[in-house]
N, C-alpha and C positions, 0 to 999 in steps of 0.2 A: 501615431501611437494609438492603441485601439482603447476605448474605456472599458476596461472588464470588472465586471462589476459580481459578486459571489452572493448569493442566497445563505441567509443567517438565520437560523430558527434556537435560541436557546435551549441547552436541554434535547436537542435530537440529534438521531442517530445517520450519520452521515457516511457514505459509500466513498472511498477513494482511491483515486489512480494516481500512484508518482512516479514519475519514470527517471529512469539514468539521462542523463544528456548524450553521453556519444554510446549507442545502444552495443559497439563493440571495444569499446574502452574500458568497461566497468564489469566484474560478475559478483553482482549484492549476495549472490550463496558464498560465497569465498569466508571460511573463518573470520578474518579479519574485519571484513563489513559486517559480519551478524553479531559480530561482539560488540560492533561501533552502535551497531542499532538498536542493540538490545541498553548497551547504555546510555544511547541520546533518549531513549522512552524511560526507561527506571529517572534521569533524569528530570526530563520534564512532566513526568508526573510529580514531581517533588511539590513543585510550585502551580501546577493546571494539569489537576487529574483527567483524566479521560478510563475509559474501558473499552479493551477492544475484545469486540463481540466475534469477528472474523478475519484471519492475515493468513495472507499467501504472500513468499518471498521468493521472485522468480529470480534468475539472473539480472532481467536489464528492467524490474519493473515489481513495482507491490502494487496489490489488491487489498485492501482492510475496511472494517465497521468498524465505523469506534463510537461510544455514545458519551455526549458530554455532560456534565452536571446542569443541572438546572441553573436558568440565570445567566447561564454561560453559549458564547458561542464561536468563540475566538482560536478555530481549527487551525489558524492558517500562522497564529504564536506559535502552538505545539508542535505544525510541520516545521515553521521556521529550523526551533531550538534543535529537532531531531535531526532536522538534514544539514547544520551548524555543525553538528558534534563529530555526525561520521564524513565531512568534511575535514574538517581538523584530523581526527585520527587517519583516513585515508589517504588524504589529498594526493600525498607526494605518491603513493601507487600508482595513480593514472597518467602518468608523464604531463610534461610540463606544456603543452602546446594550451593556449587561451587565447581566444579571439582581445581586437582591443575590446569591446563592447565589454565581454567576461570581465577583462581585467579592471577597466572603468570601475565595474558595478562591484567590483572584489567577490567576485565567484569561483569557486572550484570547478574541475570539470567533472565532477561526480552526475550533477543533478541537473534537470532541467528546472527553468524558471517556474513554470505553475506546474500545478495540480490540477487533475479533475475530480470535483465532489459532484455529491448527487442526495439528496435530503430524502431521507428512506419516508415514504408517505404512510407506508401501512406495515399490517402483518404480512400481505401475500408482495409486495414489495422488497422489505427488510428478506423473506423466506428466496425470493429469488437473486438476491445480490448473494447471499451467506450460501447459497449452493453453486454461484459462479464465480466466487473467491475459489472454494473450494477445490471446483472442477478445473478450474484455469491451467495447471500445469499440463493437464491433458491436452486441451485445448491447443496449447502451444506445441504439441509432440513430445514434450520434456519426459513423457509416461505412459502407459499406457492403462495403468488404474493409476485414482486419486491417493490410495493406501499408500503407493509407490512414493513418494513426494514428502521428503521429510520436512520441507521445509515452511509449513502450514498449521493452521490452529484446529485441523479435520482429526486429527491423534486424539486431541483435546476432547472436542466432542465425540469420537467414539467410544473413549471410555469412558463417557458422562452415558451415555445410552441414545445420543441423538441422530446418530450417524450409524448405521451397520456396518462393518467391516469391507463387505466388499461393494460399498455404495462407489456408483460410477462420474457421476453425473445428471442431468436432466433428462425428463424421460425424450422432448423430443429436442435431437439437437440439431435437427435446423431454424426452428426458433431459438435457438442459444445462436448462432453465427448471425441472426440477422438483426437481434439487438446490439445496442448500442451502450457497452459501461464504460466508456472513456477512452479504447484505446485509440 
């Protein structure tokens, strides 16, 4: 077993990747998953607030910033509690097939085991993750503009003024293919 070991900064703003486990077993846009997920977060902000600064909800995969309070850096409680919830509420939709390993560990087959985080270092950092949350459904073929994609916090920001309506993406996108956000 490998030692994997997660970078902790209290108080900062963290980029993440969480993916489904069987990337055609699950679709996170489906009603039922976005209610699950909308209430494992109302949730566990109850008890470990968080703010999230940018969320994209693809089918088999989310994108989000989230920034935590100060003092605090315990991301991986609040994934817990959130992929817990729409566990329980979905489970029985993705049929019953669990590896032993799964059943061991009493897993769903919703989620995979980890996550990838990434600790936003700066402004021109945090600016380039929160335009490739954004742009991501593109990315994937899902759209062909970002506006197109309802399932995103880019709505958000364009009636805050930070977003234009028909913003695309990054100006050059083969440096978007060639970095690296988790997947």
């Amino acid at each position: 077993m490998s030692n994997y070991r997660r970078f902790r900064v209290p108080g900062a703003t963290y980029f993440f990747t969480v993916k489904v486990w069987n990337r055609r077993r699950v679709n996170l846009t489906l009603p039922e998953f976005r209610q699950a997920l909308r209430e494992g977060i109302q949730q566990t902000r109850l008890t470990l607030p968080f703010t999230i600064d940018a969320w994209v909800l693809l089918p088999d995969h989310i994108h989000c910033l989230w920034t935590l309070p100060p003092n605090d850096a315990n991301y991986s409680a609040r994934w817990a509690i959130i992929k817990r919830h729409v566990s329980h509420q979905c489970g029985t939709q993705v049929g019953s097939f669990l590896s032993p390993s799964r059943k061991r560990r009493r897993e769903s087959g919703i989620w995979q085991r980890r996550f990838w985080e990434h600790v936003i270092r700066d402004d021109d950092d945090f600016e380039k993750h929160f335009d490739y949350t954004h742009w991501n459904p593109v990315k994937h073929g899902y759209v062909k503009r970002v506006r197109d994609w309802p399932y995103s916090t880019f709505h958000r920001y364009v009636a805050a003024g930070i977003y234009p309506l028909d913003w695309g993406g990054v100006p050059n996108l083969e440096e978007a293919d060639e970095a690296d956000f988790g997947e």
